[in-house]
N, C-alpha and C positions, 0 to 999 in steps of 0.2 A: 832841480827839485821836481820840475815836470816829468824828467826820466824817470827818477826814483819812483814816482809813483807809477809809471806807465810797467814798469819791472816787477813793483809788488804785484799788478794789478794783475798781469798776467800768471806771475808764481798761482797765486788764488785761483783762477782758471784753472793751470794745471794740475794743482793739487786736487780739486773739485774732481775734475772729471777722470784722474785715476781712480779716486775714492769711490767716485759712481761706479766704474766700471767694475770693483771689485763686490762680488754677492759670499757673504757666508751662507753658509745650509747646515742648520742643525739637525745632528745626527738622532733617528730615531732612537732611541736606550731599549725600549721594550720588543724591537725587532729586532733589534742587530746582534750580533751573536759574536763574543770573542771566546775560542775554544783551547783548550790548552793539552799538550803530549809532554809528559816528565817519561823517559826513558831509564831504565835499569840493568846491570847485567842480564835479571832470572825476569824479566817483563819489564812493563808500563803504565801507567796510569793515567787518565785523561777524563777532562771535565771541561768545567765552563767557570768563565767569573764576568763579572757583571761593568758594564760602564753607567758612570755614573753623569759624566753628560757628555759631548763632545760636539764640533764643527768643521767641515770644511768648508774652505776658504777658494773659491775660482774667481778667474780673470778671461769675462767670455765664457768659453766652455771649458778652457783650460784650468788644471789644478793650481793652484797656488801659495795654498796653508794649510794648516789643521790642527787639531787642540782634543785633547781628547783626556780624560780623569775615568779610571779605571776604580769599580769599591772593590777593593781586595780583602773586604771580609765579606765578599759573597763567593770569596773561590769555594769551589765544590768539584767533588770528585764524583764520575756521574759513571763511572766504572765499576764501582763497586755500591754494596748495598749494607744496611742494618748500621752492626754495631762497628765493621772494616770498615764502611766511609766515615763515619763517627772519629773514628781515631784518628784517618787520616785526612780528614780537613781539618780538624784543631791540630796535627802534627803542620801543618802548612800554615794555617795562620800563627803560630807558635814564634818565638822570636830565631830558633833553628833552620826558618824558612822565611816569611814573610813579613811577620813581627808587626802584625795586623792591629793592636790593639795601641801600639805607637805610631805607627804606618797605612792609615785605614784607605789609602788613595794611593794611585799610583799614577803617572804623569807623561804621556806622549805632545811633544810639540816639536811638527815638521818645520825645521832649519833649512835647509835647500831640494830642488823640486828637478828634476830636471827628465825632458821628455824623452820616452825610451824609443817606442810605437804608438800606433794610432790608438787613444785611450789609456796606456800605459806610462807610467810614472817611475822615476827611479827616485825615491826621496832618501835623505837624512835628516833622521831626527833627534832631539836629545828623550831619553829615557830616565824617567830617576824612579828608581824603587830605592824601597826602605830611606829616602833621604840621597842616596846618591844618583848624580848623574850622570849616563856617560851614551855615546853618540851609537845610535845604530842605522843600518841601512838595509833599505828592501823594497822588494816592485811592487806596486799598486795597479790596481787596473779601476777606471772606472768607466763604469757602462749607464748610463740616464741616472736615474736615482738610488742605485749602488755601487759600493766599492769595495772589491775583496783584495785581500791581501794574506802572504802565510810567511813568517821569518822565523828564524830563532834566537834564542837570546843565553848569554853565558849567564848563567846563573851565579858564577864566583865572581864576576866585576861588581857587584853587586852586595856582596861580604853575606851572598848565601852559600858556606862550603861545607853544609854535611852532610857526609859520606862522601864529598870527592876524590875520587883518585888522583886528582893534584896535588891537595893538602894533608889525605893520610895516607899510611902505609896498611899494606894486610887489608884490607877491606874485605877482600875474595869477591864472594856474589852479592855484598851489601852495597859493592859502590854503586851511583847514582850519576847518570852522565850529565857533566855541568850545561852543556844545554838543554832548554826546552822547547815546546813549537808552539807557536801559536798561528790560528787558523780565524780571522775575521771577514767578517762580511757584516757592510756597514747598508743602511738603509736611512734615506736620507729626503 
């Protein structure tokens, strides 16, 4: 009986002072900046959308989580102006694209971390837009109290396929290349 308890006693210890060791840092929203590249045969289009809150997670100095709630009804197209951007952010929060008005959030949570270089991070994360989720991967750098990052994401894993040249035929100069970019810098 005396071991048992000498085993929990310790478990507790260890558990403790992982837990110590690990600091989350929540992510500034109103400084940090996630930017968006949609590509087309005849051009491109590129804006911003908004986080709605987010954290990373270290161990020491080193990375080790993050969580992050994107509002995808503040996507905005910062390309164009008047009545052109008008149409096309309600074409993007439309259910043809992001389906914002069922979908108002969208969901990053880094699943494994692993160190590239000094400061640099190779993480996977799962991804779910519009309800689905599915895993992506990409380098992070983090430098003191920021972290930038730039990946792309298929837009058709996701059951956004209009205008793809995977899914239709004839498109010509309508298709729309199923990936997008995104370009973050986090401030924390």
């Amino acid at each position: 009986m005396k071991n048992l308890k000498s085993i929990a006693l310790a478990l507790v210890v260890a558990l403790s002072s992982v837990s110590m060791n690990a600091q989350t840092k929540k992510v500034d929203v109103k400084t940090s900046t996630v930017k968006w590249v949609g590509k087309k045969v005849t051009g491109e289009h590129s804006g911003t959308v908004n986080l709605k809150d987010g954290a990373l997670v270290f161990k020491g100095k080193k990375l080790a989580g993050g969580t992050f709630t994107v509002d995808m009804t503040s996507i905005n197209a910062t390309d164009l102006s008047g009545e052109y951007q008008g149409k096309l952010n309600g074409h993007l929060k439309a259910d043809d694209f992001f389906g914002t008005e069922k979908f108002p959030t969208a969901k990053l949570v880094f699943k494994t971390i692993g160190a590239k270089a000094t400061d640099i991070y190779t993480v996977t994360a799962d991804l779910t837009i519009k309800g689905i989720t599915k895993p992506v991967t990409f380098d992070i750098t983090v430098n003191g109290n920021t972290a930038t990052t730039a990946f792309k994401v298929d837009r058709t894993k996701y059951d956004i396929k209009y205008n793809s040249g995977n899914f239709f035929e004839n498109l010509g100069d309508k298709t729309i290349n199923d990936d997008f970019e995104l370009t973050v810098a986090l401030k924390f």
